[in-house]
MARVEX-778590 format. One line per 5 residues: number of its first residue (from 1); their letters; for each residue x, y negated, z of C-alpha. Coordinates in Angstrom, 3 decimals. Example, Ala and Ser with C-alpha at 12.3 -4.5 7.8 and 13.67 -1.06 7.14 Angstrom:
BEGIN
1	AS	12.300,4.500,7.800 | 13.670,1.060,7.140;
This chain:
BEGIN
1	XXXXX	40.013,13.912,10.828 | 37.777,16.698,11.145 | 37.351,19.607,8.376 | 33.641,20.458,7.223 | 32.284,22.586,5.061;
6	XXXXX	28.529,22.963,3.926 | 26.179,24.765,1.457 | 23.014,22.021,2.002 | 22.463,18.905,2.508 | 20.449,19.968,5.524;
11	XXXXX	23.043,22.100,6.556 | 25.527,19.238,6.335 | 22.727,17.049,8.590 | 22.886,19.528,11.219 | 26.858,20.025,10.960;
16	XXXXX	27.219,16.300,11.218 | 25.274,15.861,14.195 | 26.762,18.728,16.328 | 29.951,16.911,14.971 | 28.874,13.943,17.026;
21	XXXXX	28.083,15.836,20.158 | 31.496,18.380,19.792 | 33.995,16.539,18.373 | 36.105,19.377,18.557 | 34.586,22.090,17.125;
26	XXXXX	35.621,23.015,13.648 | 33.102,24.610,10.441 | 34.920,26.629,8.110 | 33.499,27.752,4.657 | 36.125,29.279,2.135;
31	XXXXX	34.090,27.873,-0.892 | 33.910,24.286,0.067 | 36.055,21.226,2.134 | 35.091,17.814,3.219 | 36.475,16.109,4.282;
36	XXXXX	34.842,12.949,6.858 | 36.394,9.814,7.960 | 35.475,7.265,10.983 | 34.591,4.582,8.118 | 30.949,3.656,8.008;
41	XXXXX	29.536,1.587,4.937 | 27.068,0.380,7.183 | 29.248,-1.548,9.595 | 29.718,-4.247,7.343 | 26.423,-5.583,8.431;
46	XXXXX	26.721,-4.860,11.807 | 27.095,-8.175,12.302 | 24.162,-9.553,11.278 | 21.842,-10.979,14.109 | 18.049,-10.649,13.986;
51	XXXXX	16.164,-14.024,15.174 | 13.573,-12.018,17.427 | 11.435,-14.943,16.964 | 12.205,-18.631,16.230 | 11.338,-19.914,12.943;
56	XXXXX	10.215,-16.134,12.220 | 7.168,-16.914,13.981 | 6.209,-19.146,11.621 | 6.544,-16.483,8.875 | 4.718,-14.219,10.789;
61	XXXXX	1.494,-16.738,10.203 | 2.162,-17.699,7.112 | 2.511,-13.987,5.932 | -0.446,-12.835,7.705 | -2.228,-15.313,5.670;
66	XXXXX	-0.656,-14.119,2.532 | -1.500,-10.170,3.417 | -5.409,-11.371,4.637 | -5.467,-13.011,0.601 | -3.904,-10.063,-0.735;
71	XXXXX	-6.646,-7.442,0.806 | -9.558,-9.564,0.992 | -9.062,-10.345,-2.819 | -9.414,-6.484,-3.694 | -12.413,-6.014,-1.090;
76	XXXXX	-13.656,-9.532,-2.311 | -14.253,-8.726,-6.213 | -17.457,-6.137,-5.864 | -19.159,-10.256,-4.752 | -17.813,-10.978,-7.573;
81	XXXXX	-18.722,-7.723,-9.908 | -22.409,-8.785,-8.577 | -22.326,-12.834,-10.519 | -20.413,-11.165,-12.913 | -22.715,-8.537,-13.928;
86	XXXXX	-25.737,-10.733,-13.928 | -24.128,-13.918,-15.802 | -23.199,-11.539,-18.434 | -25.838,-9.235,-18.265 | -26.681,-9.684,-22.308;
91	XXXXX	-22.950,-8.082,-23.114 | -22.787,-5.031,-24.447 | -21.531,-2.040,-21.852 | -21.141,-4.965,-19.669 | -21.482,-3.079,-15.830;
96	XXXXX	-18.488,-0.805,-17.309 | -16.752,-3.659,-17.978 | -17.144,-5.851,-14.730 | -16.334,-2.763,-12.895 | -13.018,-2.267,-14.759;
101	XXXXX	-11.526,-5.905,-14.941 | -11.185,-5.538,-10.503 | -9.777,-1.943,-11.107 | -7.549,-3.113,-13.679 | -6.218,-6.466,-11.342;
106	XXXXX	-5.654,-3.817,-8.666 | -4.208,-1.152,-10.497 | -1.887,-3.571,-12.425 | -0.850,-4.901,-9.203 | 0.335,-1.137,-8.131;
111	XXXXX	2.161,-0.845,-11.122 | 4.183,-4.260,-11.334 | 4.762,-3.432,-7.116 | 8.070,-1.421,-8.640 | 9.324,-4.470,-10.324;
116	XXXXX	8.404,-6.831,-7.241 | 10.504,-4.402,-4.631 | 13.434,-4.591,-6.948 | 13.246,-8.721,-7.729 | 13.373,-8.936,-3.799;
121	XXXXX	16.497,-6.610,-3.481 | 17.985,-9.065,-6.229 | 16.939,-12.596,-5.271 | 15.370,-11.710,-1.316 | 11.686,-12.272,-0.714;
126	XXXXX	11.529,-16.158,-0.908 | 11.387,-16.691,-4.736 | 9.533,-13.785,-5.870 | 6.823,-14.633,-3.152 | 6.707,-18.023,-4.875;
131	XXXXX	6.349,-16.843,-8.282 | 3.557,-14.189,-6.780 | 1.235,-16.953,-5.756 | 2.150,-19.459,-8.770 | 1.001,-16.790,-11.059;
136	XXXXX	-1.872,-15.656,-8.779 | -3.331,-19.794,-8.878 | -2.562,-20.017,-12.579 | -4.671,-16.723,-13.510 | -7.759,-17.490,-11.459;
141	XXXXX	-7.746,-21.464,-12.553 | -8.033,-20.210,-16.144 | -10.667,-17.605,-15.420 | -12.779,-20.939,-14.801 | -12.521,-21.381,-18.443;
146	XXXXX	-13.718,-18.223,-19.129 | -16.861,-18.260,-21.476 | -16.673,-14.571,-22.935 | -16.470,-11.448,-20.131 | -13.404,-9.784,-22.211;
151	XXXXX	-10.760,-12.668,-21.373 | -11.259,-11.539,-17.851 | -9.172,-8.641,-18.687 | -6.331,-10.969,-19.203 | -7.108,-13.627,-17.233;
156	XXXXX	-8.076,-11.728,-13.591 | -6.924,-8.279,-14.574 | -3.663,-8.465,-15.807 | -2.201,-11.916,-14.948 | -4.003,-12.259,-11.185;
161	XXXXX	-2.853,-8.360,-10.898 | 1.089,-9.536,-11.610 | 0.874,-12.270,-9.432 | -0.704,-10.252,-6.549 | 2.484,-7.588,-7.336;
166	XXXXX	5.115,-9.923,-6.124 | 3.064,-11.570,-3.443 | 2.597,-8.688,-2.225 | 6.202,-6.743,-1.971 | 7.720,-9.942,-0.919;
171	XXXXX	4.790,-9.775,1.936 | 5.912,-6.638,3.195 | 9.899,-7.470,2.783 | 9.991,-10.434,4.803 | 9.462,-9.427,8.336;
176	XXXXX	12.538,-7.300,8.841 | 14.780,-10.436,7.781 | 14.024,-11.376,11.164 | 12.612,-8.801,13.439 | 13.875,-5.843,14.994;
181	XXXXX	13.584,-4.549,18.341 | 10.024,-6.547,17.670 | 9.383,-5.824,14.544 | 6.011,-3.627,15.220 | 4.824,-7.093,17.582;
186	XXXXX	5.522,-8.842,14.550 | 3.843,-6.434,12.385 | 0.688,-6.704,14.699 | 0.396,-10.380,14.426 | 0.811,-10.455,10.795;
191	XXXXX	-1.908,-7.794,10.376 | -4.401,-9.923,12.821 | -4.178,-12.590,11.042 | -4.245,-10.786,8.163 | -7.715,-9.573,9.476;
196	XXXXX	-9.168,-12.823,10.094 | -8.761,-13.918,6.389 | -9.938,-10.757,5.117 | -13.465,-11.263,7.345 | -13.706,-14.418,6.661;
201	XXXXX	-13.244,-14.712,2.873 | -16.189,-12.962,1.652 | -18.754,-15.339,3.711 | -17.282,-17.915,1.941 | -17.338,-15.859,-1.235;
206	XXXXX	-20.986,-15.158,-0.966 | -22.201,-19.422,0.044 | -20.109,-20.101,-3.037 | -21.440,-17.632,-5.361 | -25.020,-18.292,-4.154;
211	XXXXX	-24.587,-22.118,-3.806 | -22.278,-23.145,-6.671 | -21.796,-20.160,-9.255 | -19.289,-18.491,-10.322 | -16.740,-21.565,-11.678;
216	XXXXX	-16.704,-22.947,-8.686 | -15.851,-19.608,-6.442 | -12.628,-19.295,-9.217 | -11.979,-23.146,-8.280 | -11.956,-21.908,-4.658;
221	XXXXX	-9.991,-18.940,-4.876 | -7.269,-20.386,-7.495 | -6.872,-23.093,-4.119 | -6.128,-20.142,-1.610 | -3.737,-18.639,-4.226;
226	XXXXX	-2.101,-21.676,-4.663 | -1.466,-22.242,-0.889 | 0.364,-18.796,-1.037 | 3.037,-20.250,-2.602 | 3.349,-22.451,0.000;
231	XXXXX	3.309,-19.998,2.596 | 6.272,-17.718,0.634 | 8.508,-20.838,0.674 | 8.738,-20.250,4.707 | 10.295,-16.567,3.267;
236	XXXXX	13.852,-17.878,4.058 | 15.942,-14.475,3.602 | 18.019,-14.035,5.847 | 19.933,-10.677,5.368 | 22.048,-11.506,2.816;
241	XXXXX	21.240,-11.609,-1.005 | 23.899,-9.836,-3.250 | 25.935,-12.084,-5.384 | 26.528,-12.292,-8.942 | 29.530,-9.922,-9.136;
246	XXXXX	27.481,-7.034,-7.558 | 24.604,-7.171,-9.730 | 25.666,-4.936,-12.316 | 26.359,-1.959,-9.631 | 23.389,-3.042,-7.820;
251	XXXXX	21.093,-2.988,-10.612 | 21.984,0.247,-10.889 | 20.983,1.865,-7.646 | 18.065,-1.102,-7.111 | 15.984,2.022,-8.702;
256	XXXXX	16.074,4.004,-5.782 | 15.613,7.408,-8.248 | 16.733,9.427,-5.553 | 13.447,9.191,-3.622 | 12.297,11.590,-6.583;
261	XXXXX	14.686,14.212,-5.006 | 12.557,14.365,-2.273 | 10.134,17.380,-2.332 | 7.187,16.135,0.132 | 7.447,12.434,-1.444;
266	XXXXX	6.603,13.926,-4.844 | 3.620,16.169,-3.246 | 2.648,12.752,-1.459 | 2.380,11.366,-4.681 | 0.632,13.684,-6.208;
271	XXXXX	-2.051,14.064,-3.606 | -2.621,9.996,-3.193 | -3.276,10.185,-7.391 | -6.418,12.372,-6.987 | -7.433,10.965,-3.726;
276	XXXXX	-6.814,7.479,-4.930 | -9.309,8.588,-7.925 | -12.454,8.016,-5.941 | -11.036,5.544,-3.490 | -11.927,2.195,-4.752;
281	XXXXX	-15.565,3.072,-5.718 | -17.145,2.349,-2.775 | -15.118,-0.461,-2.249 | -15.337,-2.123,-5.893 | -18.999,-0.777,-6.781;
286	XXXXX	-20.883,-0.917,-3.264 | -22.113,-3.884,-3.354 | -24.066,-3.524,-6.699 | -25.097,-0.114,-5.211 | -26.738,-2.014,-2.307;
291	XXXXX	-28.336,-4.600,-4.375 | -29.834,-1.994,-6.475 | -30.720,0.502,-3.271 | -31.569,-2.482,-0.649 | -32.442,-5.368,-2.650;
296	XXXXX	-33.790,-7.245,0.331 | -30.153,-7.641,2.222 | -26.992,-9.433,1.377 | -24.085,-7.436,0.271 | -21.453,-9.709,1.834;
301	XXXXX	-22.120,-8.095,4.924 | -20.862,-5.152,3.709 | -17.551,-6.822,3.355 | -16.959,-8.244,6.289 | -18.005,-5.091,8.034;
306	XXXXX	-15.546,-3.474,6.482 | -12.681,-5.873,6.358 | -13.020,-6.052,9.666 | -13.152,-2.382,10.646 | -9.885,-2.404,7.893;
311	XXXXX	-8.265,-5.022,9.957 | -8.940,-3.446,13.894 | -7.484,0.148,11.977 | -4.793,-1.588,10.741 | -3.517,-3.036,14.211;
316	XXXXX	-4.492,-0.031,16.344 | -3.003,2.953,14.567 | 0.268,0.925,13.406 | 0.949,0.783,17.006 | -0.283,4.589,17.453;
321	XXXXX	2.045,6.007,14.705 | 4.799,4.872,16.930 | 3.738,7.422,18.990 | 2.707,10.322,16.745 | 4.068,13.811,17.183;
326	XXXXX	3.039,15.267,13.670 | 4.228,13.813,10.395 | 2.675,10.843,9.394 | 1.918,11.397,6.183 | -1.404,13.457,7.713;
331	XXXXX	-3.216,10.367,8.594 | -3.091,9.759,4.614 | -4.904,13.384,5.265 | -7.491,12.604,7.681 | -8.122,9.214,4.926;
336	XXXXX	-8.969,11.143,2.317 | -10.712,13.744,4.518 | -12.957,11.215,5.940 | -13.443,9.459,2.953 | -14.806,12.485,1.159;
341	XXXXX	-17.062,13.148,3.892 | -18.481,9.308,3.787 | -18.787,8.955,-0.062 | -21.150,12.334,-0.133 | -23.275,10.493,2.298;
346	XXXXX	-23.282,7.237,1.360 | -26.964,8.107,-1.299 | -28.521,9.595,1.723 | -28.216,6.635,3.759 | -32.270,5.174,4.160;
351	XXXXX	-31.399,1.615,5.281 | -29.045,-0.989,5.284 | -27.721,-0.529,8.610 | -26.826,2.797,7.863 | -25.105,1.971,4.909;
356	XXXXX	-22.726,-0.818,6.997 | -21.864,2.064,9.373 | -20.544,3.905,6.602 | -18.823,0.888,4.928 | -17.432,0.485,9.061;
361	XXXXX	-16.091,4.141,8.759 | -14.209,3.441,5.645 | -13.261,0.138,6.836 | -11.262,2.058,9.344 | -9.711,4.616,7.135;
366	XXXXX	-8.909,2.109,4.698 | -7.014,0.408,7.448 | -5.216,3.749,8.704 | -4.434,4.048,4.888 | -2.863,0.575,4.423;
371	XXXXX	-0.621,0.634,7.892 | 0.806,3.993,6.953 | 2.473,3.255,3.693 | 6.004,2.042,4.505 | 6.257,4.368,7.332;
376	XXXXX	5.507,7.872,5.432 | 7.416,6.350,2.613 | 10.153,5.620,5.003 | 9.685,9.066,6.204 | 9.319,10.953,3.116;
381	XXXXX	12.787,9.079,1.765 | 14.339,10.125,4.446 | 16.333,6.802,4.322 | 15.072,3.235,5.609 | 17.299,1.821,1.935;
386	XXXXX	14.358,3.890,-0.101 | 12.068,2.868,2.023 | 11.250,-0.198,-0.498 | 11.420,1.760,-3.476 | 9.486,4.913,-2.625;
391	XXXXX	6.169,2.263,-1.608 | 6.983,0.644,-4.985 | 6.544,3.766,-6.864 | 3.834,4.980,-4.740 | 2.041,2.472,-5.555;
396	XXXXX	3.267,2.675,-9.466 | 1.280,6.418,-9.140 | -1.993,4.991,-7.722 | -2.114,2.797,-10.064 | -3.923,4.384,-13.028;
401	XXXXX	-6.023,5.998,-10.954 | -7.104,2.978,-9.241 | -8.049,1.750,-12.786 | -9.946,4.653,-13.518 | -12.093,5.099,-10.707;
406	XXXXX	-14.319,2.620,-10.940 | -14.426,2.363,-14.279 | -15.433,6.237,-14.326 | -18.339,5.318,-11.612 | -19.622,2.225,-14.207;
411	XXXXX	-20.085,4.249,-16.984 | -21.565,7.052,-14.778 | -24.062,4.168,-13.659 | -24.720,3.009,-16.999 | -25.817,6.642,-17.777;
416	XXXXX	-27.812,7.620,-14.886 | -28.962,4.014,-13.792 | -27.093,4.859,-10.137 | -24.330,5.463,-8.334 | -25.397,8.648,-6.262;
421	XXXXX	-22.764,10.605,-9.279 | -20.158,8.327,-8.560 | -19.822,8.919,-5.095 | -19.639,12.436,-5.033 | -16.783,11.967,-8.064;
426	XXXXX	-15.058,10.122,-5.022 | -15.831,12.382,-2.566 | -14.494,15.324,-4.700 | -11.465,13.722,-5.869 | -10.825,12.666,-2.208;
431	XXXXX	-10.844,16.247,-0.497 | -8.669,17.453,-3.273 | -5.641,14.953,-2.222 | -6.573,16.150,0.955 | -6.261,19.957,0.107;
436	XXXXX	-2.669,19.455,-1.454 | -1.419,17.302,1.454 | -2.301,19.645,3.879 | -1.340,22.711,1.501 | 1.599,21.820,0.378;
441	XXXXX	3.335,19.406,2.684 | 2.511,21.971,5.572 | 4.391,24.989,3.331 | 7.296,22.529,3.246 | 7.552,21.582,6.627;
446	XXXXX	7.627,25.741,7.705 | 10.372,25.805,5.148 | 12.310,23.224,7.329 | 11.741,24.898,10.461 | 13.310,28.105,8.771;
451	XXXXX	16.180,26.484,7.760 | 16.559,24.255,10.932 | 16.565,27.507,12.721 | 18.882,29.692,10.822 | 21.115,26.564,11.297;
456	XXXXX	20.987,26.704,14.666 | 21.406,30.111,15.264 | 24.652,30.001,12.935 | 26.425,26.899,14.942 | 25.877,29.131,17.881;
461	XXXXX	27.832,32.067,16.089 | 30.327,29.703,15.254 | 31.051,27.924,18.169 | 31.979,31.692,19.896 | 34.132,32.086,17.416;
């Protein structure tokens, strides 16, 4: 038993690891003793076995299919925004409102994504997953039903939004049950077919919507929600699910508050509420920007463009960040960065090809975006446990401003009869969670260095002594 004494936590990081590499060197503090023992909490599940494949491969499809719903729903609705806005063209404020039931679905959907990470830590990723694509088929059956555009606020934006909450954590929770040393392979696969969906839903989308109306689309995509809930009943968990006796205690760190202790997760959050501001505009608006601007071409071709530029980003960089030498949390930089840069552009462009290139640029950025969420919440939590609970509440802070945003760019269209406004709202709102990223999370990390430094150099003086 080794004595150890410490004045920070990253002091005590450092002392522990030289501990490791000298067991027999001893740090003496007159203020404070701890004392360290050879038990490790962790060991209990040392035991536990990851498949590596077998029936994980089948999750792998059936949760790349679940993922490709998920994104292609959000990048699906500005189709829908379009037969929206022109079957209920007579109601009052009724672009505002359109725009707002998507930002609503999606921004609920960030907020319930707290409650989804904890109801997997409780009852592992199989039920919730079921529930998630119950509720998701449920919501968009009854929006067939739908005669006034206000009951799409319950029925798509709030209900749907729920649903798509516990799809989605479950989603994200499932792979490690079963993948380890090939988890990012895993990951890869998932996120191709993840792509596929996401290219292929909108030209189904748009022959529906042109063919059939807008009952009929609902009818399809209540189908594809429904078969969700067939794909989370492959989520067998297989790390084990706490039992009844443990609930109590677990409930009580299932929280994950600590995450809030972390400096440059709070400045993450921060900076991803501004730059999330702007970022669903040209994704939830662009397509009745191009009908307005380029009446002549189909606006579903904006989607697959870029759900298929999001899907390439997605699979590329995830196996990039592997490799990165900076902190993460700067390609969340370089999103918002770009982004600004793409909105302010995106009036100037003079033809419809030009516009697709831009929607291709943020296609990719949305992609870098998506892929980099677990990892620089993993990273900012500084533990793989928070991991789960720092996406949930990063996802709890984008929420209201994914609401906003394009709710803010309808009633700027409704003013000014276009969208040129709107976009440079983005583009400003972008470059400022850009600024504070850069700013701030920077100023921390020279703060580290400091103190990783003056560690050093004070084991050193130790150790002659």
């Amino acid at each position: 038993m080794t004595k150890i004494d410490y004045n920070s936590d990253e002091e005590r990081k450092f002392i522990e690891l030289s501990q490791k590499s000298s067991p027999g060197v001893q740090f003496k503090n007159s203020n404070i003793e701890v004392k360290f023992s050879n038990d490790n909490s962790e060991a209990k599940n040392s035991d536990f076995i990851y498949q590596e494949g077998g029936w994980g491969w089948i999750v792998v499809i059936c949760s790349g299919f679940c993922l490709g719903i998920l994104i292609g729903m959000i990048n699906n609705y500005s189709l829908l925004l379009n037969e929206m806005e022109r079957v209920y063209n007579q109601t009052e404020n009724h672009v505002v409102y359109t725009a707002w039931i998507g930002s609503l679905s999606t921004g609920v959907q960030y907020i319930f994504c707290s409650f989804g990470s904890i109801a997997s830590d409780f009852f592992g990723p199989r039920k919730p997953g079921i529930f998630g694509g119950l509720i998701s088929g449920i919501s968009l059956t009854l929006c067939i039903f739908v005669e006034e555009l206000r009951f799409y606020f319950l029925t798509y934006g709030i209900l749907y939004g729920i649903g798509q909450a516990f799809l989605l954590t479950s989603t994200l929770a499932i792979l490690p049950h079963y993948f380890n040393k090939r988890i990012s392979l895993a990951n890869g696969i998932m996120n191709s077919i993840g792509a596929i969906v996401v290219v292929i839903l909108p030209i189904f989308t748009s022959q529906l919507l042109d063919n059939y109306g807008l009952k009929a689309t609902f009818l399809f995509l209540s189908i594809l929600n429904f078969i969700t809930m067939f794909m989370a009943m492959t989520y067998k968990p297989m790390i084990p699910v706490i039992n009844h006796e443990k609930r109590i205690h677990k409930l009580k760190s299932s929280f994950g508050l600590d995450v809030f202790e972390k400096p440059k997760f709070i400045i993450f959050c921060i900076a991803s509420f501004f730059g999330m501001l702007g970022y669903l505009i040209p994704i939830v608006n662009i397509d009745h920007h191009s009908i307005k601007v380029f009446p002549n071409d189909k606006p579903f071709y904006i989607n697959v463009v870029f759900g298929a530029a999001s899907g390439v980003a997605a699979i590329v960089f995830g196996k990039i960040g592997d490799h990165t030498k900076f902190h993460r949390v700067h390609y969340h930089t370089l999103v918002f960065l770009v982004y600004g840069i793409v909105q302010i552009t995106i009036p100037m462009a003079r033809c419809f090809n030009e516009l697709l290139i831009q929607l291709a640029i943020l296609g990719l950025m949305d992609g870098v975006l998506l892929c980099f969420i677990v990892p620089i919440s993993c990273d900012l939590a500084e533990s793989s446990k928070l991991a789960n609970h720092a996406a949930g509440y990063y996802h709890f802070f984008i929420s209201l401003p994914s609401i906003a945003g394009p709710v803010i760019a309808g009633k700027i269209y409704s003013v000014f009869n276009f969208y040129d406004y709107a976009f440079y709202f983005g583009a400003a709102t972008s470059f400022i969670g850009a600024v504070i990223l850069i700013i701030f999370i920077t100023y921390l990390e020279c703060i580290e260095e400091k103190k990783k430094s003056f560690l050093i150099e004070k084991s050193i003086v130790i150790g002659k002594t």
